[in-house]
N, C-alpha and C positions, 0 to 999 in steps of 0.2 A: 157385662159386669153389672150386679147391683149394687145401685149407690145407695147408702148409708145417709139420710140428710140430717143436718147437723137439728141439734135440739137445744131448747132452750135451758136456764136451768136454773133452779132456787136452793140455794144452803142456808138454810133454818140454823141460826144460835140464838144471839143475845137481841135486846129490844132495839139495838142500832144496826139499821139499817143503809144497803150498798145499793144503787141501782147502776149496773154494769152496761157499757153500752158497746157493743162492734161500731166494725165500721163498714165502709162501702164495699160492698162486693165481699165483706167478713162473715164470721158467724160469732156466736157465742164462744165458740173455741182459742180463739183470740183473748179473753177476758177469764174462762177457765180455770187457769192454775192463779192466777190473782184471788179470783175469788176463792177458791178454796183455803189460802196463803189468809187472805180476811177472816175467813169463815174460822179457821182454827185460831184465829185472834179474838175470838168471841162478836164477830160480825155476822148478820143473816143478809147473806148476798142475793140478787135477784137478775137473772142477764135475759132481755129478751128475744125471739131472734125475729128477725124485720118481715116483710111479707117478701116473697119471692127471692127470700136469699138462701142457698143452697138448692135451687133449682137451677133448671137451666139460664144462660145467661139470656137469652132472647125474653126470658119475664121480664128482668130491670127493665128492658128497653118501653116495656107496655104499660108498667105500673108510676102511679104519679108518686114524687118523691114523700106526698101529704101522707100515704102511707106509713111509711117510715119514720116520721115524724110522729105520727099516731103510736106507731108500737113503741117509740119510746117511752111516749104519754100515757100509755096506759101501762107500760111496765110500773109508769113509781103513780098510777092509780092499785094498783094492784095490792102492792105495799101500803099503801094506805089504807084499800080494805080488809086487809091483814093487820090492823091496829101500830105497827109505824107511826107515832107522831113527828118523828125528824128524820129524814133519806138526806142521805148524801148522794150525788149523782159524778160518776165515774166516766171515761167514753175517753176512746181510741180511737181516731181521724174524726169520719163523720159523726162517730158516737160521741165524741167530745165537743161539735158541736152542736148535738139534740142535748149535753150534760149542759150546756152552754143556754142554750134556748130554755130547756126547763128551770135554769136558773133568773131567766126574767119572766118567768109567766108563776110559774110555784113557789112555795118557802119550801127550800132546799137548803140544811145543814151548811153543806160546804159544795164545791163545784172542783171535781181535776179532769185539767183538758190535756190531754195529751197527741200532739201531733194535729193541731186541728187547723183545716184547711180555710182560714175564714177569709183571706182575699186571694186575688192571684188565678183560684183553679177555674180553669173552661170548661167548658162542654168538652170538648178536643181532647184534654188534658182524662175528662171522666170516660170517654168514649174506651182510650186507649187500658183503661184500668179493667175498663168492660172486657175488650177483646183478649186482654190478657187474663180475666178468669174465665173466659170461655174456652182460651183453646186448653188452657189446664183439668176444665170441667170435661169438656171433651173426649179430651185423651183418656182420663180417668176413666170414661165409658166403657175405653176400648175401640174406640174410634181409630178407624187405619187414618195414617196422614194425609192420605188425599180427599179422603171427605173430611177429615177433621177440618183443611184447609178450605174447601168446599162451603165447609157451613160459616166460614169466620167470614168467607167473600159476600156470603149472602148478608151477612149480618152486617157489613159492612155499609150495605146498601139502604138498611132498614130509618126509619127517621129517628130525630135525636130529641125531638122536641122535652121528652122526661128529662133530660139530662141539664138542659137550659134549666129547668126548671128548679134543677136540684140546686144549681151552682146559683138563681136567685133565691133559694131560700139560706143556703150558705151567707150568700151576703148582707140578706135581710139580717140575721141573725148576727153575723158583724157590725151593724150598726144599731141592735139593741144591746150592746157588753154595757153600758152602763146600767142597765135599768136592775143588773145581777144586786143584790141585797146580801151577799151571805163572802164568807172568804171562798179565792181562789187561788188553784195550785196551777202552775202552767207548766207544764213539762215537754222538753223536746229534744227531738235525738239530732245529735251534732253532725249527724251522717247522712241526715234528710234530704230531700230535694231541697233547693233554696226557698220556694215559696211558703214553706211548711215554719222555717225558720224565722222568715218575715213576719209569717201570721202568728208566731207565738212572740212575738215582740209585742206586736198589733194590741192584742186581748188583754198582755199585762199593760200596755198603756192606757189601753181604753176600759181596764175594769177599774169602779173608784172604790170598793171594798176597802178600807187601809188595812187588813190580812189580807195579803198576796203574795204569793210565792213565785220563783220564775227559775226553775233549772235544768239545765245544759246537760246533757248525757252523751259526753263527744265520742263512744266506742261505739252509739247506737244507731239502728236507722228509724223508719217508719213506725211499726209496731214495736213499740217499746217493751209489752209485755212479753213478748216473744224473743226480743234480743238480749245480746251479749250482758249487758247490763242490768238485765232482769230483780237479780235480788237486792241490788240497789233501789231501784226505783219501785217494788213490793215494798221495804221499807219503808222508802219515804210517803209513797200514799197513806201507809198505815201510822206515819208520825204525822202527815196532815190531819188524817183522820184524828187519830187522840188528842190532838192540839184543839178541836171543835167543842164547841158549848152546844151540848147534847143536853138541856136541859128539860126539855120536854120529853127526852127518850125514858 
């Protein structure tokens, strides 16, 4: 079967700009219907997609997570060089931690994290996120099940060392939440794994922004864009959003 790899994606409106971010083992499609939900609010949205995500899953295992941290960085340079004077930066799991990160390194409008993993997750914890878009990517090929299973053994075996890596840049990044300069929205689904919920305690404790926000979506899981609660939670990014001093936009 050919596979279709996911693409990135820009919707052109108004001089306020979104930078959308996926998450781990995500793509742009994750952030998608949001963006376009902004876009028709008179938002120019931008979502990048990371290096080796929607390839096979044995890339993640090869590539250093500084990658991925790059394409977010150059997603809201991009916007920049597209005359952007204020981005707001958006991000679902991982992405919400690169929204998190580019809000201590850039001037960034406003910052919503949603679901973001900032203490807690292993390597073990990322391995398993791994294996599970592998044997769905797999499948997807057309892969019969006993090599599908076949390849997941192999991969099993392969080293994890990217993976540490990723989870110390996770944490690095939990312990610059103060250095964030701009409001933040913290959103997280009630129906998450526990750790998810711990670490959006965490970020609203540790961001000192006096605009912050911290809300609870108890029908949701993981991908909030994507769950039950969806058009809830598309509003309230877009009443975070209009609550920001866009003065430079």
């Amino acid at each position: 079967m050919k596979m279709i790899p996911p693409q990135p994606f820009t919707y052109s409106s108004g001089k306020r700009a979104v930078l959308l971010l996926h998450g781990f083992t995500g793509s742009p499609a994750d952030v998608r219907k949001l963006g376009r939900y902004l876009h028709e609010k008179g938002y120019t949205c931008h979502a990048p997609l990371y290096t080796g995500h929607g390839d096979a899953a044995e890339e993640l295992l090869d590539l250093s997570p500084e990658n991925w941290r790059r394409d977010a960085e150059e997603g809201y340079r991009r916007l920049v060089a597209e005359g952007y004077t204020e981005i707001a930066a958006v991000g679902v799991s991982l992405g919400a931690v690169f929204a998190l990160r580019l809000g201590t390194e850039y001037p960034v409008a406003g910052v919503v994290s949603m679901c973001a993993p900032i203490r807690g997750k292993s390597a073990d914890d990322l391995f398993r996120r791994v294996l599970s878009y592998a044997r769905s990517y797999k499948t997807f090929e057309g892969k019969s099940p006993d090599v599908v299973q076949e390849e997941i053994e192999a991969l099993q075996a392969r080293p994890r060392d990217r993976l540490t890596e990723l989870q110390d840049l996770i944490s690095d990044t939990g312990e610059r939440l103060r250095e964030i300069d701009a409001p933040v929205a913290v959103m997280q689904g009630g129906l998450d794994n526990p750790l998810y919920l711990d670490s959006a305690e965490v970020i609203y404790g540790k961001v000192r922004h006096p605009r912050k926000t911290y809300t609870l979506y108890p029908q949701s899981g993981h991908i909030l864009t994507l769950g039950p609660e969806q058009a809830e939670v598309f509003a309230d990014v877009h009443r975070f959003l209009e609550g920001l001093n866009w003065r430079k936009a």
